[in-house]
N, C-alpha and C positions, 0 to 999 in steps of 0.2 A: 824339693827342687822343681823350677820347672823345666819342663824335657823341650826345649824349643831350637832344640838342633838342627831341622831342617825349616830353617827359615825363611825359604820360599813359600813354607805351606802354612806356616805362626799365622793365625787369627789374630786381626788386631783387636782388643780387649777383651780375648779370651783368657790372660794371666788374671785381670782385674779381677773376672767374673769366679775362676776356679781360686781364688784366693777368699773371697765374698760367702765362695760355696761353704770352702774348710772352714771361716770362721763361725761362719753361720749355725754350722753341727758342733762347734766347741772345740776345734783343733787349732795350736798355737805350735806355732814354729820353735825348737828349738835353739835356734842356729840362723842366722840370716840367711833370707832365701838366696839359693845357689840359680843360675841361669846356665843353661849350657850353652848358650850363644855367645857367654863371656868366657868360654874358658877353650877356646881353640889353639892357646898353647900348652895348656895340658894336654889334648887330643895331639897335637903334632909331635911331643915329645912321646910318648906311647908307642905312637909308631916307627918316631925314630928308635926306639928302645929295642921294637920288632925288628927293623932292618937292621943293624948293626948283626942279629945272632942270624939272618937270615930268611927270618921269619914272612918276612912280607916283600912283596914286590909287585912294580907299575905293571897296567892291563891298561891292554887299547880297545877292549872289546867292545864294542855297540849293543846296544840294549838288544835291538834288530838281532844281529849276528847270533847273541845268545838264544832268539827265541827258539833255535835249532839243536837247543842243546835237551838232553833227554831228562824227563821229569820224575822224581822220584817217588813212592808210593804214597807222601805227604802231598805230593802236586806240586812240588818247586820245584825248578829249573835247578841242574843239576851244572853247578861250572865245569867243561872238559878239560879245564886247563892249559888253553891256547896259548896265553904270554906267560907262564908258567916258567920256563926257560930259555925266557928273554921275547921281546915283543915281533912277533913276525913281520919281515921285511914289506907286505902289503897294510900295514898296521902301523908303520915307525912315524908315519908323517903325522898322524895327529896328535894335535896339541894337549888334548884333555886325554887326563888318564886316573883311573882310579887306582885304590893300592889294595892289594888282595891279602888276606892273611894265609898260609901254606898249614894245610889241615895235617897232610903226611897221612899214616897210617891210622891217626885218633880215632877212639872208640871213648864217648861219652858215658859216662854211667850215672845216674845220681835219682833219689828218693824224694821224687813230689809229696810233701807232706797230706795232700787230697788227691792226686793223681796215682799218687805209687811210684814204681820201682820203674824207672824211664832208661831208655840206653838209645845210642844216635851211632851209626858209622858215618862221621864228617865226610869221607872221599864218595862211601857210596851214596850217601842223602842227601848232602850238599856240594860239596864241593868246599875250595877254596875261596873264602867270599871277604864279601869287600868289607873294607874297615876305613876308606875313606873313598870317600863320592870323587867321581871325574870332574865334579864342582869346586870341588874341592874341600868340603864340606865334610867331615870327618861322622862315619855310619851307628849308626844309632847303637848296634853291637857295644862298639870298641867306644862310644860316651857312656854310658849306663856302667861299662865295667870301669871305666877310668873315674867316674864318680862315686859308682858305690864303693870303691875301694876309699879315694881322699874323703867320703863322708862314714867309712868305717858301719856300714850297713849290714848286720847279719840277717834281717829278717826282708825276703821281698814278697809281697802277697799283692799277685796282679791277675790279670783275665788269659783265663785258657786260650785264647786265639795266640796269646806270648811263648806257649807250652815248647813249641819247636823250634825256637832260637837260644834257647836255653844252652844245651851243648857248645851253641858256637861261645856263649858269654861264658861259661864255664870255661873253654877251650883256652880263652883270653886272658881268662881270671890265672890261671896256670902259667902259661905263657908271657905273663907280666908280673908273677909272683904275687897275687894279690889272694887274700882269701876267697873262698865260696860260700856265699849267704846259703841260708835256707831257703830251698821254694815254697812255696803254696800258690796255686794256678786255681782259681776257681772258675765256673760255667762262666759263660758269655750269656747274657741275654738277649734274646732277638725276638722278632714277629712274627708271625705269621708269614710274611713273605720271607723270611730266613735273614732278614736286615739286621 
């Protein structure tokens, strides 16, 4: 599939070129290429699916306002939970709002096939985090689970910089009744300058 969910940032002729690449090493699509730019009623039904049980709810938060918020031992910003129950009265007038998933008390656990034996406290590591952009724009999280699930995916093998959102897409996978692939997270390749 291609992952061009955030469509502000899609390269133009970069499907072309990453299509060009897989054929080029001998990889042939099973299935017609999925886009996730075309499938934003899948994403909105997902979340409608979350709000109905409770699960999710709108944040007025500014990117600004959170940069205030305490970082965890990974380095992300940790959400305090401000619109958490219900959006505060200095907060209600704006227009744009993201929708947050409600972590609760979750405790992640699961076996990186190359990584090992991983665990995540969601409240204390992250927080409550977003599952659809104040874009409106539905978070890369809550696409990747809402796809590998309709594309029936047991196996996902991507680059360790992905290692630590793992828990929240598991969190989802659960919380939407969908199965849990297997991981394998391998090294990141960089430079000299740490690029």
């Amino acid at each position: 599939r291609i992952e061009d969910v955030d469509e502000p940032r899609a390269v133009p002729g970069a499907e072309r070129g990453i299509l060009a690449t897989l054929d080029r090493y001998g990889f042939a699509s099973d299935g017609p290429i999925v886009r996730q730019s075309d499938r934003a009623a899948h994403y909105a039904r997902a979340i409608a699916a979350l709000d109905v049980r409770g699960l999710a709810y709108p944040c007025a938060c500014s990117r600004r306002e959170l940069e205030a918020a305490p970082v965890s031992p990974a380095g992300e910003r940790v959400y305090p939970g401000t619109c958490r129950d219900g959006i505060p009265p200095d907060r209600a007038s704006r227009a744009q709002r993201s929708i947050r998933m409600r972590v609760g008390d979750a405790v992640v656990a699961f076996v990186d096939r190359l990584q090992g034996p991983q665990r995540q406290d969601l409240a204390r590591e992250v927080g409550d985090f977003v599952v659809r952009r104040a874009d409106g724009l539905a978070a890369y999280q809550l696409a990747v689970v809402v796809d590998d699930a309709a594309q029936q995916v047991t196996d996902v093998v991507r680059g360790a910089d992905l290692l630590a959102s793992t828990p929240r897409q598991i969190h989802l996978q659960r919380a939407l009744g969908s199965a849990t692939p297997s991981y394998l997270h391998v090294p990141v390749a960089i430079n000299a300058a740490g690029e």
